[in-house]
C-alpha positions in Angstrom: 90.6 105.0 117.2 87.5 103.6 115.6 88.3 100.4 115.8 88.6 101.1 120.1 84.8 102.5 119.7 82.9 99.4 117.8 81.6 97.1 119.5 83.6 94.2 118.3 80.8 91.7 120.0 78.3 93.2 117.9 80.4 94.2 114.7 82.9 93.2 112.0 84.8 96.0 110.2 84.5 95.2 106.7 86.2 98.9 105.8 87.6 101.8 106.8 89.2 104.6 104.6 90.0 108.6 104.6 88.3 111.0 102.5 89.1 114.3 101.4 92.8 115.0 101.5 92.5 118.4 99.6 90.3 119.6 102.5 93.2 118.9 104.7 95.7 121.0 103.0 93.2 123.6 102.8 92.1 123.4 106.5 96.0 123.8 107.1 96.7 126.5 105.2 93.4 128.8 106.2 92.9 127.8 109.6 96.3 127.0 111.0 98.9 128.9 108.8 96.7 132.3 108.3 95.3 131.4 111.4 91.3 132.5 110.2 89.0 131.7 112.7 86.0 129.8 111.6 83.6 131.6 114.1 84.8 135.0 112.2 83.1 136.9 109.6 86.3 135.9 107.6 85.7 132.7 108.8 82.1 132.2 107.6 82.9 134.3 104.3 85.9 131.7 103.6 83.5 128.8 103.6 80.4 130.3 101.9 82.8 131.8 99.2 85.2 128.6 99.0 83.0 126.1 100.0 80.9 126.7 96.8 84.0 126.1 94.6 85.2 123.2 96.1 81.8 121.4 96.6 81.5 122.4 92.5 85.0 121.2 91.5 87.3 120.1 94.0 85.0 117.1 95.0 84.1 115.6 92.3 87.4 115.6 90.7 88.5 113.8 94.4 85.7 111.2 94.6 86.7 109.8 91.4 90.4 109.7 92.2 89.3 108.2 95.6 88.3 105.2 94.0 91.6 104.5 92.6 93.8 105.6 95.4 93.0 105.5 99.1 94.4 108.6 100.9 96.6 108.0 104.3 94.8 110.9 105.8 91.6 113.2 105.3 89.1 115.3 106.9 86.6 112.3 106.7 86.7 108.6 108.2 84.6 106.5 106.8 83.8 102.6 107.8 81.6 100.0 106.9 80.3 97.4 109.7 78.8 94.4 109.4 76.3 93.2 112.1 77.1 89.4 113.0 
């Protein structure tokens, strides 16, 4: 799908990648299998209370696996352009 948005007149895609599998399986499992609703107060508690262990731990442990293995799928799509 991001390759349909660049402008391919003004661009070359040098890149593109996912990021962040682990925040996919958790996204699945709070918000789709226990069906929380991130506009609740369990919502907002869920993120403020997990969010600070997985910025802490989870991420750093994922960016440097990430360099080593590229993920089919994530919660993050990253690409780098080039202008030409």
């Amino acid at each position: 799908m991001i390759r349909d948005i660049v402008d391919a007149d003004k661009y070359i895609i040098k890149d593109i990648w996912y990021q962040d599998i682990v925040g996919v399986l958790g996204s699945l499992y709070f918000f789709k299998i226990r069906k929380t609703k991130l506009a609740s107060n369990d919502g907002v508690q869920l993120v403020k209370n997990q969010g600070n262990i997985y910025d802490k731990y989870v991420i750093p442990v994922e960016k440097f696996v990430e360099k080593f293995i590229r993920s089919p799928l994530g919660l993050s799509l990253t690409a780098v352009l080039q202008k030409k």
